[in-house]
Backbone bond lengths (Angstrom), bond angles and torsions (degrees), N, CA, C in turn:
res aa  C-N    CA-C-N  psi(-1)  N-CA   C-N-CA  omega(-1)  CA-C   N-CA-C  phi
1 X - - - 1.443 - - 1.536 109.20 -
2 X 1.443 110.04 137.28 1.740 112.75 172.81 1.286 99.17 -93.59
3 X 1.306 106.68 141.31 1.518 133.29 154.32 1.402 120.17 -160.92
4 X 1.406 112.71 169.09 1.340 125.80 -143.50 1.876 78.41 -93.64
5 X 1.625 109.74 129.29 1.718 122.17 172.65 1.362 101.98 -19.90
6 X 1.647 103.39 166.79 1.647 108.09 155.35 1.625 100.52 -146.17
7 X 1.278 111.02 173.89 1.666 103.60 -155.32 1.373 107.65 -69.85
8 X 1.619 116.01 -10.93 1.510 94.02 155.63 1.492 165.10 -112.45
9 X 1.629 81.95 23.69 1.457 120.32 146.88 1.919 124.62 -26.93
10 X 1.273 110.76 -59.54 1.263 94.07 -147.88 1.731 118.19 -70.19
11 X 1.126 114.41 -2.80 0.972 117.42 -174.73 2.077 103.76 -69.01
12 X 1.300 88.68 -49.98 1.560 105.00 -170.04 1.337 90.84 -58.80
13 X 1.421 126.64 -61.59 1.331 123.50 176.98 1.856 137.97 -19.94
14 X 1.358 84.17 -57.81 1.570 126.00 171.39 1.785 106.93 -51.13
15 X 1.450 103.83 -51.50 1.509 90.42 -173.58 1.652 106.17 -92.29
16 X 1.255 133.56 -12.43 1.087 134.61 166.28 1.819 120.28 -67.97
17 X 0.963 108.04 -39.88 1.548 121.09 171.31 1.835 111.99 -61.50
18 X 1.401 101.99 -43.65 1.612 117.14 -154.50 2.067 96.32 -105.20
19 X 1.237 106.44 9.30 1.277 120.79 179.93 1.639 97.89 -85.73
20 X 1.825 105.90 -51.42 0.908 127.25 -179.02 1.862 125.09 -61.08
21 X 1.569 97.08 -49.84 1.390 120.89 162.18 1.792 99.98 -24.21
22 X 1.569 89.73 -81.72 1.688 103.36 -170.27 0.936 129.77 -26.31
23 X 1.265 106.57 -16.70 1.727 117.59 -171.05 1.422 112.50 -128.53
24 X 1.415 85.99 28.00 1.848 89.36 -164.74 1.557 139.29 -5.58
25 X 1.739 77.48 72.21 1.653 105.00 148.06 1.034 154.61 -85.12
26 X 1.479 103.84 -15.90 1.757 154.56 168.05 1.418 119.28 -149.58
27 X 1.098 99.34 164.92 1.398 125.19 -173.60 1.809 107.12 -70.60
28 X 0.958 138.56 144.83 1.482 144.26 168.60 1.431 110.42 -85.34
29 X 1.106 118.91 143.66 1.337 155.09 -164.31 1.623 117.88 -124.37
30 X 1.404 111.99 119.88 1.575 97.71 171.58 1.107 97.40 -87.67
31 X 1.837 107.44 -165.03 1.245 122.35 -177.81 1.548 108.40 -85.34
32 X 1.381 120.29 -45.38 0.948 140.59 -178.23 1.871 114.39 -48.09
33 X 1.081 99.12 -39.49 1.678 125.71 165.62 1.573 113.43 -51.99
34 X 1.117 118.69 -75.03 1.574 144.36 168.39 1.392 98.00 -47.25
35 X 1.446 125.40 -59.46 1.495 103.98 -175.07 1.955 108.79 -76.39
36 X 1.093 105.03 -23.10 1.679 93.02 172.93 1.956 127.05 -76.53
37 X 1.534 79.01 -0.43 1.511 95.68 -178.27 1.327 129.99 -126.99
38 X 1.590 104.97 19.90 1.525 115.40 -152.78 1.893 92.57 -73.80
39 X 1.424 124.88 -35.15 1.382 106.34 -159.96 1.573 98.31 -71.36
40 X 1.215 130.52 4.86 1.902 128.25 -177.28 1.545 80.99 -78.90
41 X 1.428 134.80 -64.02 1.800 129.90 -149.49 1.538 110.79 -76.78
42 X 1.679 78.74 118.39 1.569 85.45 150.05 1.733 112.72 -88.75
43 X 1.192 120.97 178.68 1.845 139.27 -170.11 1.254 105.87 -147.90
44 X 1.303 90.92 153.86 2.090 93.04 174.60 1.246 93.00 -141.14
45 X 1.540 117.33 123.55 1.725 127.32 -172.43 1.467 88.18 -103.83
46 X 1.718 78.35 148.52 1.585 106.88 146.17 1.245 122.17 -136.27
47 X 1.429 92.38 101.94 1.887 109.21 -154.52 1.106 106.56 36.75
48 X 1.275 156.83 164.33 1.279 165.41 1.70 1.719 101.55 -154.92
49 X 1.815 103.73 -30.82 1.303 116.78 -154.38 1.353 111.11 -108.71
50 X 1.526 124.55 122.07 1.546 117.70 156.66 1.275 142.43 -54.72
51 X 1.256 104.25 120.75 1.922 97.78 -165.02 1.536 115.12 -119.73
52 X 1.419 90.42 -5.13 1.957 101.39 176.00 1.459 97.85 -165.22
53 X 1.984 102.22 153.59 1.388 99.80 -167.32 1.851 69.33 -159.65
54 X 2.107 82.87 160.03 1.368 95.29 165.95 1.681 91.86 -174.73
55 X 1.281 124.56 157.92 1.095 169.55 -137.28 1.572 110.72 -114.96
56 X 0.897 115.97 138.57 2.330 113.55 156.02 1.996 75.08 -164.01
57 X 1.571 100.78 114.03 1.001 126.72 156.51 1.927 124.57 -99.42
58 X 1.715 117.92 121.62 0.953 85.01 175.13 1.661 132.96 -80.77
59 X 1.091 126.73 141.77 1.761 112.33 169.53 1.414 130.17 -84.91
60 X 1.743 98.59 -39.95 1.655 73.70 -168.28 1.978 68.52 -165.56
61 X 1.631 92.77 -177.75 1.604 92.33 -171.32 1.527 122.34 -55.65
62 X 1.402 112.24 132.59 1.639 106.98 -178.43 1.157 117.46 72.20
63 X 1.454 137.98 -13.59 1.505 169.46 168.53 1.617 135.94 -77.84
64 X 1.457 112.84 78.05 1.310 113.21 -162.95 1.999 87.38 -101.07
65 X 1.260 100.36 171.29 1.643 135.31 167.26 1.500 111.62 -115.68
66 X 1.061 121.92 128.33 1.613 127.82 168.86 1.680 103.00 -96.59
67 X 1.223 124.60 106.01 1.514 117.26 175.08 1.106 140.41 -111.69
68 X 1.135 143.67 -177.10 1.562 123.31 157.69 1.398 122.56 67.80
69 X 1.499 128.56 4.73 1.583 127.31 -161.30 1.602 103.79 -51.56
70 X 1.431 136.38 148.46 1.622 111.83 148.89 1.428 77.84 174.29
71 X 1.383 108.64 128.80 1.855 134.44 157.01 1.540 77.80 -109.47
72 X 1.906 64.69 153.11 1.603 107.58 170.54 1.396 115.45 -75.91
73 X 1.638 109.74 142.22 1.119 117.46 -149.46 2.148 114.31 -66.11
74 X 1.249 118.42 -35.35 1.206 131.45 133.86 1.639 136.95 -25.04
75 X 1.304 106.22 -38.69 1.381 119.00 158.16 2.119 123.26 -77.29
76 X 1.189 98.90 -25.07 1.405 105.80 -143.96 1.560 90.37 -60.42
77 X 1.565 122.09 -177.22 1.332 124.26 -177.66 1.382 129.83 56.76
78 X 1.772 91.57 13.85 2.131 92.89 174.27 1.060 109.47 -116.31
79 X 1.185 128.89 20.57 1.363 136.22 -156.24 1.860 137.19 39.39
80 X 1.057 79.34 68.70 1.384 103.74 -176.42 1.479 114.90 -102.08
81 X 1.053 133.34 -32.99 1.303 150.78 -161.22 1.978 92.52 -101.61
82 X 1.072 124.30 -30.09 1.135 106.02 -179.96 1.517 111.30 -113.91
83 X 1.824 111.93 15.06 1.320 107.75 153.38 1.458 107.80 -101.48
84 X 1.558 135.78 -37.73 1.085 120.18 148.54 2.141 143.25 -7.16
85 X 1.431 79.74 -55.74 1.624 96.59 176.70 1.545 102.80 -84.39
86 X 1.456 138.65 -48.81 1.293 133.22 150.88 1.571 124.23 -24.73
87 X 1.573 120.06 -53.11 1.147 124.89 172.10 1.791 106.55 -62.22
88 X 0.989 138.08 -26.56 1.284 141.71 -168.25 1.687 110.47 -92.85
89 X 1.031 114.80 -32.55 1.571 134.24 -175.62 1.648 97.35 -92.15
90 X 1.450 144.38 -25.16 1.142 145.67 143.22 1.589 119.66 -49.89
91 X 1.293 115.04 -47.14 1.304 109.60 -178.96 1.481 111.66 -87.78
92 X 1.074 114.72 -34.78 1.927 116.15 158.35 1.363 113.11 -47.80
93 X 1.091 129.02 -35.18 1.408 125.44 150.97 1.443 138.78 -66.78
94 X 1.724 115.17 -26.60 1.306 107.20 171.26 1.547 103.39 -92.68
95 X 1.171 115.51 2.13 1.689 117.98 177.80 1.744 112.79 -71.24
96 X 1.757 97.92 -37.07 1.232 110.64 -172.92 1.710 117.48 101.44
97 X 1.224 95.71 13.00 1.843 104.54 175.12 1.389 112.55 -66.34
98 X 1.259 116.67 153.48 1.455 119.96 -169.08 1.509 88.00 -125.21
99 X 1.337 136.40 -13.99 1.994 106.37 166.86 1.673 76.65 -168.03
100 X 1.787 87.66 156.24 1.805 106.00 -175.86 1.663 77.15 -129.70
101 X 0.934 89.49 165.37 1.653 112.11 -176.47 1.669 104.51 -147.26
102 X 1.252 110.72 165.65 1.368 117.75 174.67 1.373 125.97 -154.71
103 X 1.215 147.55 117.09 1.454 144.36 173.70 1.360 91.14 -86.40
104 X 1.590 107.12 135.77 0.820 158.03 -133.84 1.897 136.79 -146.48
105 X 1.539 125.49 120.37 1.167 108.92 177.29 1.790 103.60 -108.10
106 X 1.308 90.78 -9.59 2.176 103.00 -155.58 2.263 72.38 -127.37
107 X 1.320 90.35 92.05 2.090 91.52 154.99 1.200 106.62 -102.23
108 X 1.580 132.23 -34.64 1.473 119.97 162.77 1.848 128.29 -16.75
109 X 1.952 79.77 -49.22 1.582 89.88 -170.35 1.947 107.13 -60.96
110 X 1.509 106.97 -46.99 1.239 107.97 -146.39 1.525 99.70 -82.36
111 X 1.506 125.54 -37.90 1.122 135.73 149.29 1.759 120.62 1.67
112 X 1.425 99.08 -55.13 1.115 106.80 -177.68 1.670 130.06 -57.91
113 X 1.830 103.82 -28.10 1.098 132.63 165.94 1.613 123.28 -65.71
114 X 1.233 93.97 2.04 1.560 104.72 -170.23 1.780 124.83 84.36
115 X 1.740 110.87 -3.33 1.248 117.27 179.97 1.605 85.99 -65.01
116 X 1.864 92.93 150.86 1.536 119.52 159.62 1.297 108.63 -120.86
117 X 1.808 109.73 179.09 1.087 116.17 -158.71 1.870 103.41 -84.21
118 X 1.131 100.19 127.94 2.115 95.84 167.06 1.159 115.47 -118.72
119 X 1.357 96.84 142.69 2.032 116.17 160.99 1.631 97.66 -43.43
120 X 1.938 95.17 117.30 1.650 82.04 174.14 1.992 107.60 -79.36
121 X 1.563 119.18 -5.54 1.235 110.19 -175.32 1.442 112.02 -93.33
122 X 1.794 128.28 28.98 0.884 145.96 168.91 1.765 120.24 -113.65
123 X 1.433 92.32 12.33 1.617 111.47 165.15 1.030 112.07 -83.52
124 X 1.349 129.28 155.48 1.449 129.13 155.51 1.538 114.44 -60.14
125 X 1.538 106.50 143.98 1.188 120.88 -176.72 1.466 128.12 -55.34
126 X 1.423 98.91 -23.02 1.270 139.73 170.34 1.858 126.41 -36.96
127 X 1.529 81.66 -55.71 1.327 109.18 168.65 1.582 135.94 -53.03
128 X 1.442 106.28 -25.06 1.236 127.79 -168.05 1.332 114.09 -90.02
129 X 1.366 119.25 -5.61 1.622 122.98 -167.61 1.263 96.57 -72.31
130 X 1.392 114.64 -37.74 1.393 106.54 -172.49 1.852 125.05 -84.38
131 X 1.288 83.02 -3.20 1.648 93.02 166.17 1.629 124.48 -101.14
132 X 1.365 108.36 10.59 1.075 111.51 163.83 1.565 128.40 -68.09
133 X 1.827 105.59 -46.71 1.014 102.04 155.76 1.817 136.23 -69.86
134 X 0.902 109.57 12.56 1.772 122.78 174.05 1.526 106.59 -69.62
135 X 1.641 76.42 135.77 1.877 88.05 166.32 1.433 144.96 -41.45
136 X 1.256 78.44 -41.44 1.673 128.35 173.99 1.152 148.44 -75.04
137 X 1.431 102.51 -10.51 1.640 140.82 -160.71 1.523 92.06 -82.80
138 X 1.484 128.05 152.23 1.177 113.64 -73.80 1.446 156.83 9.72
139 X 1.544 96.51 -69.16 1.550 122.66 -168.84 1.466 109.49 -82.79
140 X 1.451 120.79 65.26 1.272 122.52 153.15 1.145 136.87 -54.05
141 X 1.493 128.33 108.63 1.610 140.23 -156.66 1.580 102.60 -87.15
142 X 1.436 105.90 -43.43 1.808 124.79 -164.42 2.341 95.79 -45.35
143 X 1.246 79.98 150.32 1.276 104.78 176.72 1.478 116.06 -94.28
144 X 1.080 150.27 100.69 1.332 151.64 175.43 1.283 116.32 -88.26
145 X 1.494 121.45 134.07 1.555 153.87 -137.31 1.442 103.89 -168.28
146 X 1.678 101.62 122.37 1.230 104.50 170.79 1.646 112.42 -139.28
147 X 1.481 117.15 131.56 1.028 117.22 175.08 1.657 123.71 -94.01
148 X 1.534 132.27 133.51 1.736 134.47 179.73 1.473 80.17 -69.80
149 X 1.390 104.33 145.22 1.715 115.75 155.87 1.483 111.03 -113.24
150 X 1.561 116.65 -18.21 1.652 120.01 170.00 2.000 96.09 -43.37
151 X 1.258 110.35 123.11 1.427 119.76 144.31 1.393 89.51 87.70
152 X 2.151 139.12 7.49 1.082 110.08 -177.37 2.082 96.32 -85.95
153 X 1.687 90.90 179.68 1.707 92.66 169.05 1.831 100.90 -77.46
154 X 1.320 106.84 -119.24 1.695 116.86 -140.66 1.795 92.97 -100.43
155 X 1.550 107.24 -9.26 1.841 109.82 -173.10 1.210 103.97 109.05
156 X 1.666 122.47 8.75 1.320 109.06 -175.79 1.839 115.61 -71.84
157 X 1.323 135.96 154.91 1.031 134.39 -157.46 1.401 106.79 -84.14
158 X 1.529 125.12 126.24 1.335 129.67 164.69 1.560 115.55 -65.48
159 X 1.743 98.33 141.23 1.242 147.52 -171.43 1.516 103.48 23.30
């Protein structure tokens, strides 16, 4: 089941995200992060336990972030990950956002949603505070994708 975190989430969160980290597939996350950001995550339980999580952060006007995606590896291939991002692309719409974007290691995945490829130096500047603290900072590898939501349907995934 999806629903939006609850405060005692982040822990579970944390090792599911940073599972991912390890293998740098994503970006790492503290704890401290996750709990200052818990109302952005949605979760998808299985009974008691988190097994996929994802993010719609806002950035800047009209301007959301999709972050954090990652089911557990046991889960993956049931579609979870692309109701996750559905649940996030729903609320970017009742927010009133006009495009979410996402950096990215997997654009295949998001692609599918109809995101295309964007100039990441056509982001707001805004955006970057939070990449200061990155590992990575400078040398950002991630792929950035942004989808218009003006005129889309419900987030269902193109073709």
């Amino acid at each position: 089941m999806i629903e939006k975190a609850r405060i005692e989430d982040p822990p579970l969160i944390l090792a599911l995200i940073n599972h991912y980290a390890a293998q740098e597939l994503m970006l790492p996350r503290s704890l401290n992060d996750i709990y200052e950001n818990l109302r952005d995550f949605f979760v998808w339980r299985d009974g008691s336990d988190v097994r996929g999580c994802v993010a719609l952060h806002v950035s800047w006007q009209g301007l959301g972030e999709i972050r954090s995606l990652a089911v557990a590896e046991e889960a993956r291939r049931r579609g979870i990950g692309r109701r996750l991002v559905k649940s996030c692309l729903r609320e970017a719409k009742d927010l009133g956002m006009k495009r979410v974007f996402v950096l990215t290691y997997q654009p295949e995945f998001f692609k599918r949603f109809g995101f295309r490829h964007h100039p990441k130096e056509s982001l707001p500047h805004k955006i970057w505070a939070d990449c200061l603290n990155c590992p990575k900072f400078p040398d950002c590898d991630e792929v950035a994708l942004a989808l218009d939501l003006e005129g889309e349907g419900d987030g269902d995934e193109q073709g």
